[in-house]
C-alpha positions in Angstrom: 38.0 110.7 -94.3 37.6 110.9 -98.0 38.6 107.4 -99.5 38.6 107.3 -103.2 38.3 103.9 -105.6 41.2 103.5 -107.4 42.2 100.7 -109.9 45.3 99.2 -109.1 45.9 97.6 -112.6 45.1 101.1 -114.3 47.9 102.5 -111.8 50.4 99.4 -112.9 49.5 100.4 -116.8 50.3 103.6 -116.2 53.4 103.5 -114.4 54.3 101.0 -117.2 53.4 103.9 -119.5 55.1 106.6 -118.0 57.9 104.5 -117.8 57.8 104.4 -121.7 57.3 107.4 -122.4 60.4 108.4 -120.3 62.6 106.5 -122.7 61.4 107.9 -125.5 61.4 111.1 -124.1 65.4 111.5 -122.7 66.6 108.8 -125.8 69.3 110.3 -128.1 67.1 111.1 -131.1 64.3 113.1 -128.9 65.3 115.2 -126.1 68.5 112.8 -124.6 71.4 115.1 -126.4 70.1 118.1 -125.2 69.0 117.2 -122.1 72.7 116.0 -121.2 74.3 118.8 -122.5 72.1 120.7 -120.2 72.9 119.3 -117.5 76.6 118.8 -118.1 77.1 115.1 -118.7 78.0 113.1 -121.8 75.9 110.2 -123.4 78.6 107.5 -121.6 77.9 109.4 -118.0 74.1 109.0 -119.1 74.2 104.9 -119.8 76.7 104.5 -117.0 74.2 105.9 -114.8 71.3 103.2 -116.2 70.8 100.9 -113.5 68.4 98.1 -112.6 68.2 100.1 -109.1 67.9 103.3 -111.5 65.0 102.1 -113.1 63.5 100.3 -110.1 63.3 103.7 -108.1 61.8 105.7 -111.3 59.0 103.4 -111.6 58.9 103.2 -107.5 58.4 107.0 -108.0 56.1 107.0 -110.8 53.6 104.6 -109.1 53.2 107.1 -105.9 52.9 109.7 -108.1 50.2 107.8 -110.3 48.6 106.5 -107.5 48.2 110.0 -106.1 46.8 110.9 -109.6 44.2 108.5 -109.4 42.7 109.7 -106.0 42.6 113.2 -108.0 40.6 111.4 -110.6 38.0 109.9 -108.4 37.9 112.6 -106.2 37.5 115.1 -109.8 34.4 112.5 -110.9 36.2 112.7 -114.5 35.1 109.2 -116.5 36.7 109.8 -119.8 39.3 110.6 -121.5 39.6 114.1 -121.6 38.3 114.8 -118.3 41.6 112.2 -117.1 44.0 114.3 -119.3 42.5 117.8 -118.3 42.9 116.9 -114.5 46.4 115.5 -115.2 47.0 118.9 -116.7 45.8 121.0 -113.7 47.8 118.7 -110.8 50.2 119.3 -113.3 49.8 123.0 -113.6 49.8 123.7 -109.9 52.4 121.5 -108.5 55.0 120.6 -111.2 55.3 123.4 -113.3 55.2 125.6 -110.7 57.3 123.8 -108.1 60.1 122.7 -110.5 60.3 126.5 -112.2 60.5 127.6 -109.2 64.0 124.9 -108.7 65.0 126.2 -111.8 65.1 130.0 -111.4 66.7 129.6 -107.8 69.1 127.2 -109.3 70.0 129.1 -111.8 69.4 126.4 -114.4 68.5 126.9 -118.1 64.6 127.4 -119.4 65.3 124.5 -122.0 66.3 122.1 -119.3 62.7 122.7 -117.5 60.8 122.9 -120.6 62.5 119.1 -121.3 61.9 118.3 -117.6 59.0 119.6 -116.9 57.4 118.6 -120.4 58.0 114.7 -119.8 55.7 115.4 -116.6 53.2 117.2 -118.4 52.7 114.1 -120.8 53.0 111.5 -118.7 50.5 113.3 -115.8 48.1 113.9 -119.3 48.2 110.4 -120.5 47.9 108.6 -116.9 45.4 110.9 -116.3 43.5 109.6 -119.1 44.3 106.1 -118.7 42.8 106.3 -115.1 40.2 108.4 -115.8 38.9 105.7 -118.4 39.3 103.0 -116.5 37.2 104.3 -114.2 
């Protein structure tokens, strides 16, 4: 079996990361408004739904997914930055885009809600994948 090094702090930072950039991301003044219009809730459904268990699953769910990432990294050989952030962009190319469009279409949903969705992924799977890749 293939076993890959990974470093556990560079997974932590960039959970903690993706984390950040996902409040930035779905706040008010970037892509929040829109995002809950899409999806047919109002800003007080939105902060209702902010939760300590809320939060504790999203970073639950961005550390597998991070952690996943770095095998991709080790196994990839990429050591710096871009190499990181071009391998995020593949993994992201081939299983998000693809998977979630896919959601989308069947679900009828709107283009501008995956472009939101499916653009916070890109990023964070771009910047984890160059955090990991430089801490190689």
């Amino acid at each position: 079996m293939i076993t890959a090094e990974i470093n556990h702090w560079a997974v932590l930072v960039s959970a903690v990361v993706s984390m950040i950039i996902g409040f930035v991301w779905y706040s008010m003044p970037a892509f929040g408004r829109i995002w809950a219009a899409l999806i047919g809730k109002t800003e007080a459904q939105i902060q209702a739904g902010y939760k300590p268990t809320t939060f504790a699953k999203t970073f639950g769910i961005a550390l597998v997914m991070i952690y996943t990432l770095a095998h991709f990294i080790d196994y990839a050989g990429a050591t710096t930055v871009g190499q990181g952030a071009i391998t995020g962009f593949w993994l992201w190319l081939g299983f998000v885009a693809t998977t979630t469009l896919m959601t989308t279409t069947y679900e009828g949903r709107p283009t501008k809600l995956w472009l939101i969705n499916s653009g916070y992924q890109l990023l964070n799977l771009v910047v984890a994948g160059a955090i990991l890749a430089l801490w190689a």
